[in-house]
Residue, then its C-alpha position, 0 to 999 in steps of 0.5 A: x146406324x150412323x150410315x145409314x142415317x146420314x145416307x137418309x139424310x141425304x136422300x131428304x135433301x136430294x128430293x128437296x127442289x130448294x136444297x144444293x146438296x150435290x147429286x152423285x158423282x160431284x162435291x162442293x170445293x174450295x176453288x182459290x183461282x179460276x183459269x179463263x181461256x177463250x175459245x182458241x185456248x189462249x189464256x185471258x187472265x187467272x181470276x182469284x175468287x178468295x174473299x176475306x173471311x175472319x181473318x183468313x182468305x177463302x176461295x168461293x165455292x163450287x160444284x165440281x167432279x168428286x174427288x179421287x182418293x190418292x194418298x200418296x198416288x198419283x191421281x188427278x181430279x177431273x177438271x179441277x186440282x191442285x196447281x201441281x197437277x195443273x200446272x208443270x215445274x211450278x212447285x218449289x221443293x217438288x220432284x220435277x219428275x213426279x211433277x212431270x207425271x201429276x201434269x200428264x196424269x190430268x189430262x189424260x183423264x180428261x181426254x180419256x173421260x171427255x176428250x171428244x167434246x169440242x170445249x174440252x179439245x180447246x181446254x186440252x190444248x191450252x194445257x199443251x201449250x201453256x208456258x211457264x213465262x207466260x202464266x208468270x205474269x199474271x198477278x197471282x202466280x206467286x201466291x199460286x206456286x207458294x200456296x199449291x191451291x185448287x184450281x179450275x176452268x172457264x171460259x171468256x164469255x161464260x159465268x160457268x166453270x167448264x165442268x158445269x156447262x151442261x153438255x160436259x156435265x151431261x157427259x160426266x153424268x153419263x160416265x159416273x153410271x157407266x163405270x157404276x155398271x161396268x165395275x170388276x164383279x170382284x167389287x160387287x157385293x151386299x150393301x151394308x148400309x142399304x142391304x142392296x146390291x151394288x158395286x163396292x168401294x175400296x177406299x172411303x172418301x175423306x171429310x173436311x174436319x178441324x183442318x184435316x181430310x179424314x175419312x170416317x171409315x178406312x182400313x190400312x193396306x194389309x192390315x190385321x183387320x184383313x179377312x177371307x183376304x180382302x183389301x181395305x173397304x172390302x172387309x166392311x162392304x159399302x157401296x158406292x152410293x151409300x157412300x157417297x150418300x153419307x159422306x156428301x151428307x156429313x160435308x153438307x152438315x159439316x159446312x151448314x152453319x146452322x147445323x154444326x157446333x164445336x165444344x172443346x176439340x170435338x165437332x158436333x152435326x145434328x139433323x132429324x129424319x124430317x125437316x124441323x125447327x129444332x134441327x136449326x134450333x138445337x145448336x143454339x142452346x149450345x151456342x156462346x152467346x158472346x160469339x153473337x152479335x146479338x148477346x141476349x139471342x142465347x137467353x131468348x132461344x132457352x126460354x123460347x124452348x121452355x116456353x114450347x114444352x110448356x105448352x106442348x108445341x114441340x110435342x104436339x107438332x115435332x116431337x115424335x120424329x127422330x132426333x140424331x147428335x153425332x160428335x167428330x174428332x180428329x183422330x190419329x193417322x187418316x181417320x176420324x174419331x167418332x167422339x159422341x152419336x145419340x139418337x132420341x126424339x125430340x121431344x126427349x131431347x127437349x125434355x132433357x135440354x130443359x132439366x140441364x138448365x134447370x139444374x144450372x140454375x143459380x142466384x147471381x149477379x145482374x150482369x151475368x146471363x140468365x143461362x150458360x152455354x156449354x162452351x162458357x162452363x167448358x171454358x170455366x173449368x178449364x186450365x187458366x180458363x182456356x179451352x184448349x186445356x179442356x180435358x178430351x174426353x170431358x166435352x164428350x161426356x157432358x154432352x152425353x149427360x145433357x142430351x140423356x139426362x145423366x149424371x154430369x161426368x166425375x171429372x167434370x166435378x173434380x175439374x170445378x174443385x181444382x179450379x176453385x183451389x188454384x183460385x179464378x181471374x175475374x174483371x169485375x164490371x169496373x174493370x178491376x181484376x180479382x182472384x175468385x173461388x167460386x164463380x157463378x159457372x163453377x157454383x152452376x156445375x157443382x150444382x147441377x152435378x150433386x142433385x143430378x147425381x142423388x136424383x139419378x141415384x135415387x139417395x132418398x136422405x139427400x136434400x136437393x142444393x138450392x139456387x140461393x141460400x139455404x140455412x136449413x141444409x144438412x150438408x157439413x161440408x155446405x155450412x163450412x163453405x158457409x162459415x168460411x165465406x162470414x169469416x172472409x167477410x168479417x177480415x175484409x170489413x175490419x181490413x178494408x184495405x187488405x192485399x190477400x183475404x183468408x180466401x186466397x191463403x187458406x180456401x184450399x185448405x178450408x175445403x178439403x181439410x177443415x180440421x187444419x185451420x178453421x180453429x186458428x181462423x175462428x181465433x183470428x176472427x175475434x182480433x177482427x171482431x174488435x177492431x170494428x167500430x159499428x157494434x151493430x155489425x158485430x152482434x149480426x156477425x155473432x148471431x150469424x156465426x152462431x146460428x151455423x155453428x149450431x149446425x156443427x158438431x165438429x170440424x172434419x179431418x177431411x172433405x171428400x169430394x161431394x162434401x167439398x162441392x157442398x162446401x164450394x156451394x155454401x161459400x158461394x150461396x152465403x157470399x151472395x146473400x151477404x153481398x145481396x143484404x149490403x146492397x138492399x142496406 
């Protein structure tokens, strides 16, 4: 289904007159160095395309001749390879010998495949002639031999490379269908992907991800895998075209900035069966705003997407076409991970997008985003708040619950409870760094994930956790988080210049075994009750202590872990309520 879908998408674009997908045979590369020789093969000067991009040095990019899959053998590329192969007795720490073959292995490929053309006899004799003293004084050699980068021809007068002037292009064209017509029988079979007939691919060509060359589908040599002794591609028949088709597909999505997103260590693509808005639009409700140089867009995209299922748009225009979400790691030796694939249409991706917002929805202060990406709940649950701690398998698994209106993860939620146990650095707007509990993002997950779980459970006693305040709820463990969060306030009025709160002492504690010390924290709270001079605050903080006491019957041993969820929301919700009435005093 993942093949097949991309080989479709392919095939969208490649009837597309305004895309620059590549046709058959040919791929987009990174060329670092262009040589430019004339037309007596002398060499003028090594032009170097890179650009700085970020903080990293980046070659242009070109349409050149696919790439051979070699491994560890020596293969050369056509009109275009790493500078080891170009180049003879560059590389330091290379055996000169392999070397010596890498050389004569590229261009005797280009002989053998176009050496008749009058351009390439001149490219030929260039690499003949070419030496040593002679390149090193070019600007560039030195990064060239320390950095072993791609490298590629053209000609004076030309703004081509010479692999794309049309009589060798037309003569490489030429070639890839040959060889398609002429392959060993042996090689012929089924397509799995396309159910025709064709030639069969041995080994699958690799795909660019988090810095690594993986292919999506690959077999060891004589591997347990092996059947009716077959040879690696040969167990899992794929031909040629289908797998270009799909891999020059998932390479056109993986460098299309629209297209491609990152959540935690896994790589996301999306793409619909049709061309439309929401192909461009999805990655945008994923997106960190503050990564943006606009950092209001993410907060416009959702409520433009709210706006469109409300008034049917997507529905009416969109909404019937298919709808695909593919997830990619790394994984070990040479092949990638599928993390993540869904398909739906995208009117019940819509849908879906709106109920994962709309479950996230929480009271919080003005300076915070109406709504939070995924990349900045990610960040908030992970260790020291880094996203690189971020649990493998927890990215994955939140996007599956977003994009299928699932129960957040379990891990999710035991994710949020460590963090608000080991305590929070914020800045506030004035720059001051505190210790929190609850964040606003931890206080949206723990959220999100106890009414999505009831509702998707169907627990019919539950009453749904509101965005703000709310005295009226059942839950022990919420009106705990409630009395926890009046006692920290009552310490820090009549302590005003107090180091460590209750908060930082004893939340851990408070949360998960409130038997331990909410009987000495009620103590405490009347040696701070006295010490106030404003009377009227402490008839209001009796009348509040009073009134979630009454909801009370006694302090539990013990909290499990959706009750102390509940108790992480009361504290948080009856902090913002007390902070929101000191602000309208």
């Amino acid at each position: 289904m993942i093949l097949l879908a991309l080989k479709e998408y392919y095939e969208r674009k490649a009837t597309d007159p305004e895309s620059d997908i590549t046709p058959e045979g040919w791929e987009k590369k990174e060329i670092p160095f262009i040589v430019v020789i004339d037309k007596e093969g002398n060499l003028i000067k090594i032009e170097n395309t890179r650009e700085i991009v970020g903080k990293q040095r980046k070659g242009k990019i070109f349409i050149v001749p696919r790439a051979v899959n070699r491994s560890n053998n020596i293969k050369a590329n056509l009109l275009w390879d790493k500078a080891e192969y170009v180049f003879e007795h560059i590389i330091v720490d290379k055996d000169i010998d392999k070397l010596a073959k890498q050389r004569a292995t590229f261009i005797s490929k280009i002989d053998n495949k176009i050496g008749e053309i009058e351009a390439i006899k001149i490219l030929i004799k260039f690499l003949k002639t070419i030496t040593s003293e002679r390149l090193s004084k070019e600007e560039c050699w030195t990064d060239i031999k320390k950095s072993n980068p791609n490298i590629s021809f053209r000609f004076k007068d030309e703004l081509n490379l010479i692999c794309n002037r049309e009589d060798i292009a037309a003569k490489i064209n030429e070639n890839i269908k040959y060889e398609t017509k002429t392959a060993d029988h042996d090689a012929i079979g089924i397509c799995l992907v396309s159910g025709e007939t064709g030639v069969i691919v041995k080994t699958h060509n690799k795909t660019p991800i988090n810095r690594k060359n993986n292919s999506l589908i690959s077999f060891q040599k004589k591997s347990g895998y092996d059947s009716y002794n077959k040879e690696q591609g040969y167990n899992a028949p794929v031909s040629s075209t289908s797998e270009f088709a799909y891999v020059t597909a998932l390479n056109t999505l993986l460098r299309t900035k629209r297209q491609r997103f990152t959540v935690g260590d896994g790589v996301y693509v999306c793409w619909s069966e049709k061309e439309t808005s929401f192909e461009s639009q999805f990655l945008m409700f994923f997106d960190d705003p503050e990564t943006r140089d606009n950092p209001d867009l993410f907060s416009e995209n959702v409520k433009n997407l709210f706006e469109s299922i409300s008034s049917g748009a997507f529905i009416q225009y969109e909404g019937k076409h298919k709808f695909y979400l593919l997830g990619l790691s790394p994984g070990g030796g040479t092949r990638i991970s599928v993390r993540f694939w869904d398909s739906k249409t995208i009117s019940e991706y819509a849908v879906n997008i709106r109920k994962y917002f709309d479950d996230l929805a929480i009271d919080k202060q003005e300076h915070y985003p109406p709504y939070f990406s995924i990349g900045r709940l990610l960040d908030s649950v992970a260790q020291q708040g880094n996203s690189k701690n971020t649990p493998p398998q927890l990215a994955g698994e939140l996007m599956r619950a977003i994009v299928g209106g699932l129960p957040f993860p379990a891990i999710l939620l035991q994710a949020a409870l460590r963090r608000t146990h080991a305590g929070i650095k914020t800045r506030s707007k004035s720059g001051v760094k505190t210790i929190e509990r609850v964040t606003p993002e931890i206080a949206a997950i723990i959220k999100a994930y106890l009414n999505r779980f009831s509702r998707i459970n169907k627990n019919q006693s539950y009453k749904e956790v509101k965005m703000s305040l709310d005295i009226t709820q059942p839950s022990k463990g919420y009106q705990l988080g409630r009395l926890f969060a009046v006692l920290e306030k009552i310490q820090k009025e009549a302590n005003p210049r107090i180091n460590a709160t209750i908060r930082e002492q004893f939340y851990g504690a408070a949360c998960a075994t409130p038997v331990t010390v909410f009987v000495n924290l009620l103590r405490l709270k009347n040696h701070h009750l006295a010490k106030m001079e404003n009377r009227g605050r402490v008839v209001n903080f009796e009348r509040l202590l009073g009134e979630i006491m009454d909801n009370l019957t006694d302090f539990p041993a013990y909290l499990n872990l959706h009750e102390q969820g509940f108790f992480a929301i009361g504290y948080y919700h009856q902090r913002q309520d007390l902070f929101t009435k000191k602000t309208n005093s």
